[in-house]
C-alpha positions as CSV (number, residue, x, y, z in Angstrom):
1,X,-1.5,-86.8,-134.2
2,X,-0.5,-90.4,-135.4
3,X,-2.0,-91.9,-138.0
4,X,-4.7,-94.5,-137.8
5,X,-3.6,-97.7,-138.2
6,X,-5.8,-100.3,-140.3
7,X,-5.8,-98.3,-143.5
8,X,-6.0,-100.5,-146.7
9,X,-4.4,-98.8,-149.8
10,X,-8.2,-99.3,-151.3
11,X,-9.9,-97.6,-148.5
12,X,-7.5,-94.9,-148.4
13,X,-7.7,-94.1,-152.2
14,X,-11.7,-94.6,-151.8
15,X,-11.6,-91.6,-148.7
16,X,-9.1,-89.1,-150.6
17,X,-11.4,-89.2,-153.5
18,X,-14.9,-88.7,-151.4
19,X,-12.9,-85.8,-149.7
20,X,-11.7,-84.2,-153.2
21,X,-15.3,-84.8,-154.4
22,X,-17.1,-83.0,-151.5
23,X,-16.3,-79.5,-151.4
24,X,-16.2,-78.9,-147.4
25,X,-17.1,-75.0,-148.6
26,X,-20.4,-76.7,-149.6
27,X,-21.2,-77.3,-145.8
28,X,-19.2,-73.9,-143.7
29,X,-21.0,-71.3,-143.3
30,X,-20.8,-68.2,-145.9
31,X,-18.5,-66.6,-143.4
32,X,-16.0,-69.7,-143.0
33,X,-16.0,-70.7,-146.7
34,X,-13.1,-68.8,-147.5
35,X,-11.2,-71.0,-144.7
36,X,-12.3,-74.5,-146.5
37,X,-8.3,-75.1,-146.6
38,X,-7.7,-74.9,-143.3
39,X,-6.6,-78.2,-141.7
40,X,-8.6,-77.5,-138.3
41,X,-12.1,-77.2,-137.1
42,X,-14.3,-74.2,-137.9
43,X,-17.3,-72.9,-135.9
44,X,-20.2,-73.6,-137.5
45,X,-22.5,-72.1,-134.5
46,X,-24.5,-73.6,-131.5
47,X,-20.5,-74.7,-130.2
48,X,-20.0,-77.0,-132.4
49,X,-17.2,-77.1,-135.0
50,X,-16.7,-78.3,-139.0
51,X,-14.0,-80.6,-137.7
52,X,-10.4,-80.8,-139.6
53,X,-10.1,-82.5,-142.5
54,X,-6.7,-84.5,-141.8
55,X,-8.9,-86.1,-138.7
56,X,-12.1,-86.7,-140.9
57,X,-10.1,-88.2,-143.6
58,X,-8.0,-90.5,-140.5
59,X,-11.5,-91.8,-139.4
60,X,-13.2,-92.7,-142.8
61,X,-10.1,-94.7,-143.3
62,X,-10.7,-96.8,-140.3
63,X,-14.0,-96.8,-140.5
64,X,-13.4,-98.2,-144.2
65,X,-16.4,-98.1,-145.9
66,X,-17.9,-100.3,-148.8
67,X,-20.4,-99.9,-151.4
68,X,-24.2,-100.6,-150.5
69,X,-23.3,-100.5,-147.1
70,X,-25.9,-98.7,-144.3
71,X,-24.4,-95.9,-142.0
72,X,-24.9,-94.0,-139.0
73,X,-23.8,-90.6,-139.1
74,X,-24.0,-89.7,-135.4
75,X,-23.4,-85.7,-134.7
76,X,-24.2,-84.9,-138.0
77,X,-23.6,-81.0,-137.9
78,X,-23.2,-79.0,-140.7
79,X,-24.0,-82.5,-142.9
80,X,-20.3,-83.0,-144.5
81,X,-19.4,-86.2,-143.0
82,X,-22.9,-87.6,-143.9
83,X,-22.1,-86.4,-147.5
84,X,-18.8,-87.4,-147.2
85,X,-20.1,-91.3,-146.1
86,X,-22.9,-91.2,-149.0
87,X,-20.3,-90.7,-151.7
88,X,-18.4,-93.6,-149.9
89,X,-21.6,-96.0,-150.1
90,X,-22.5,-94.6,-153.1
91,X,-26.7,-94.6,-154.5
92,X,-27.1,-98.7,-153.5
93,X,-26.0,-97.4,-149.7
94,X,-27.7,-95.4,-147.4
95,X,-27.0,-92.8,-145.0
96,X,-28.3,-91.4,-142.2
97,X,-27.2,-88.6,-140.0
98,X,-28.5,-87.1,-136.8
99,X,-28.0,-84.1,-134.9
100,X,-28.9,-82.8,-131.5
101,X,-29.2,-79.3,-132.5
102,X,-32.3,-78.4,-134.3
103,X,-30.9,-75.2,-136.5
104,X,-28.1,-77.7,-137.5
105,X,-30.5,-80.2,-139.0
106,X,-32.2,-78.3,-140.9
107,X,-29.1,-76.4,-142.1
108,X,-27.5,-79.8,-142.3
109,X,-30.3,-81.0,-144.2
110,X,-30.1,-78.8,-147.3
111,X,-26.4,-78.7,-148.0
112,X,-26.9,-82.1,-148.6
113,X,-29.8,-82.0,-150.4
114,X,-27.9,-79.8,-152.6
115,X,-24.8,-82.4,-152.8
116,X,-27.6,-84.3,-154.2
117,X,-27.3,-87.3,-152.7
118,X,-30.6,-89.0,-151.8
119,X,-29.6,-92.0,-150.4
120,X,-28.8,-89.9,-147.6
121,X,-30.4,-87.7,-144.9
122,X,-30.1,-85.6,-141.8
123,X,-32.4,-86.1,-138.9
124,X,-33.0,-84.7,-135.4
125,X,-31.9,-87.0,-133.0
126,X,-34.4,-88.7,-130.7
127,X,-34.3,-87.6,-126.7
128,X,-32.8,-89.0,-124.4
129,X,-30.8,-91.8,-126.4
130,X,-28.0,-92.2,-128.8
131,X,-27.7,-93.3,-132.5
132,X,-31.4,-94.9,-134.1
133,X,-31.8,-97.8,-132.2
134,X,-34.8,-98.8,-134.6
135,X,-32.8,-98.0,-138.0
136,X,-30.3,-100.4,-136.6
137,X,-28.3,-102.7,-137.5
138,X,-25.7,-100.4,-139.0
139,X,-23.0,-101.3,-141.5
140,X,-20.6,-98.8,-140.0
141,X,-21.0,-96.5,-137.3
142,X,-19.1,-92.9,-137.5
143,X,-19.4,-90.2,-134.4
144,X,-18.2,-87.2,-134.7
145,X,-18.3,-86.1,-130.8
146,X,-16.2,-87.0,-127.7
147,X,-17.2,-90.2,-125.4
148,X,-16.1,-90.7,-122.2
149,X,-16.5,-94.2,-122.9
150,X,-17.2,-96.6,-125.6
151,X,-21.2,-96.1,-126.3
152,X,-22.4,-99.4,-125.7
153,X,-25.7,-97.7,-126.9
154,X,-24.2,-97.6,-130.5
155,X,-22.1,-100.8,-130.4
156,X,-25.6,-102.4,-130.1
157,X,-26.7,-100.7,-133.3
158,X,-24.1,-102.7,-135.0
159,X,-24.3,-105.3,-137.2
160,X,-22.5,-108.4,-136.5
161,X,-19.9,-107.0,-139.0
162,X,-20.3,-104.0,-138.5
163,X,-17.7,-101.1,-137.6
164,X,-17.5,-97.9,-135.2
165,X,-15.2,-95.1,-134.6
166,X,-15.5,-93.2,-131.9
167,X,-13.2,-90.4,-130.0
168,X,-13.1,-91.5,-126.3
169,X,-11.5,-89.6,-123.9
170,X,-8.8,-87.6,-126.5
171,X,-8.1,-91.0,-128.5
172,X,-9.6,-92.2,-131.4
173,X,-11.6,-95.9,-130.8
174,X,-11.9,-98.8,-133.1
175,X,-14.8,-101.2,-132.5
176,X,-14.8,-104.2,-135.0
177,X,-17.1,-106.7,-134.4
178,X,-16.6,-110.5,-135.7
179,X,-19.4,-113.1,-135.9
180,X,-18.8,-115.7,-132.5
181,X,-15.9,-113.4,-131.6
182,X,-15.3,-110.6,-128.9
183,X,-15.0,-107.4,-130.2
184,X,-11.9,-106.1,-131.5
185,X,-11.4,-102.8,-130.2
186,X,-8.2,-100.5,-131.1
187,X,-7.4,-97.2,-130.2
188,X,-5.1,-94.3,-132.0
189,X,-3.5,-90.7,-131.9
190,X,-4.9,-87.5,-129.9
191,X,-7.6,-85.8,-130.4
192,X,-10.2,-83.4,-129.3
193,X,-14.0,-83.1,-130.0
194,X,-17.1,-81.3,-128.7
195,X,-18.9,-83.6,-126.1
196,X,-20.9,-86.4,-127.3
197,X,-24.3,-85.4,-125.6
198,X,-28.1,-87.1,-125.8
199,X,-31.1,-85.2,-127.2
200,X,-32.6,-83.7,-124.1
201,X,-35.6,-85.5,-122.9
């Protein structure tokens, strides 16, 4: 996997401290917890995974996240990134995470209400649409499943500042946008995901 390009030294110390801070143990399931070092994705049920934390950590960094920002947390799962993306916006931010899978939200849900965070929270995802079209415009946009495109559903959520990253088809996607400019979109490394899938309708 190459690394993402974009870093700032800032951003980088910013995401190694939110991932010291957040014990990923905190969001596995008892089962896994004893794995919480292992540098790959763990099950966490329903087919869907904990993902690494050398990947998570890459995409924070591009996603480079400030202070009082707002965030999408888009396949929320077992609620770590969404904790991970609250510390980085810290109590004048807010977060907020959904999840296709309804056992996941509400599992989601109280590991981070027990981070206690509660600038953030997890909820179900709406059928039949991506993202939270009517919490938008996002700050920064993270998803944590693979597109076969860029989501034009979600690039609309953005602000006209605003940031996502995105795995498309086994890379990692950039989309920047720039006030009276086209969007700058970039694209890193290898990478696999589960599917990025709607909420049934």
């Amino acid at each position: 996997m190459s690394e993402v390009a974009g870093r700032s030294v800032a951003a980088s110390r910013s995401v190694t401290e939110a991932m010291r801070c957040v014990d990923r143990r905190d969001f596995l399931p008892t089962h896994q917890r004893h794995r919480a070092g292992f540098d790959g994705p763990l099950s966490i049920g329903h087919g869907m995974t904990n993902s690494q934390p050398r990947t998570v950590s890459a995409m924070l960094d591009w996603l480079a996240v400030e202070p009082g920002q707002h965030i999408l947390d888009v396949g929320s799962g077992s609620g770590w990134t969404t904790a991970l993306l609250a510390h980085l916006t810290g109590p004048t931010g807010s977060v907020l995470g959904v999840e296709i899978v309804p056992d996941l939200v509400t599992w989601g849900a109280a590991n981070l209400a027990a981070a206690g965070m509660p600038w953030a929270r997890i909820e179900t995802a709406r059928p039949g649409r991506l993202g939270a079209p009517e919490r938008a415009p996002f700050d920064r946009i993270l998803v944590s499943a693979m597109a076969t495109g860029i989501p034009a559903e979600l690039v609309a959520q953005l602000s006209p500042t605003g940031i996502l990253v995105v795995p498309v088809a086994d890379r990692m996607c950039r989309v920047a946008r720039t006030p009276g400019q086209p969007d700058r979109v970039e694209w890193s490394g290898h990478y696999r995901f589960v599917p990025l899938l709607d909420a049934a309708p």
